[in-house]
N, C-alpha and C positions, 0 to 999 in steps of 0.2 A: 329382855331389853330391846328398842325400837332401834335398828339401824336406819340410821338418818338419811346414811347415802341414796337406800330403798328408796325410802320414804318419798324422798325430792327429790329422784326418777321417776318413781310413779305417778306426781305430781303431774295435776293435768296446767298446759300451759297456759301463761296467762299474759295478756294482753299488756305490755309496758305501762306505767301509770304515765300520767297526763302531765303537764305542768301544770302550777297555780296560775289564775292569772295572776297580773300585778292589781296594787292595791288600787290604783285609779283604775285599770278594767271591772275591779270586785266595785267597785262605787258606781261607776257608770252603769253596770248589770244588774244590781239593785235598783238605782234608777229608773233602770227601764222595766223592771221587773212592777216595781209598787206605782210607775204612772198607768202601764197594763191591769193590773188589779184595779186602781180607782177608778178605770175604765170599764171594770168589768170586763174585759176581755183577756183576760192571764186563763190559760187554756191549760189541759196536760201535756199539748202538742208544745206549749212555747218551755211549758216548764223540763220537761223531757231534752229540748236543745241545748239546757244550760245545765242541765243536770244529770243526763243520761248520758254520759261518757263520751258524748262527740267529739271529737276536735276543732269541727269548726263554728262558732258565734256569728 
């Protein structure tokens, strides 16, 4: 049998999770996400910001 207590000691740490934004951030970051793509300019640099674990927009 797995002792758990083990387990989640051995456990490598991890980074707090993030908050969501709010729903008007998620609208507005869409926005600006699909004017960047009609632009042709939506990069993995821009999508990497909003999606890569940073904290800050």
């Amino acid at each position: 049998m797995i002792d758990l207590e083990n387990l989640i000691k051995d456990a490598p740490e991890r980074e707090p999770d993030l908050p969501l934004p709010t729903l008007e951030e998620q609208k507005r970051i869409a926005a600006e996400l699909k004017a960047l793509e009609e632009k042709g300019e939506l990069t993995p640099e821009i999508l990497e910001k909003y999606f890569g674990g940073k904290t800050s927009h």
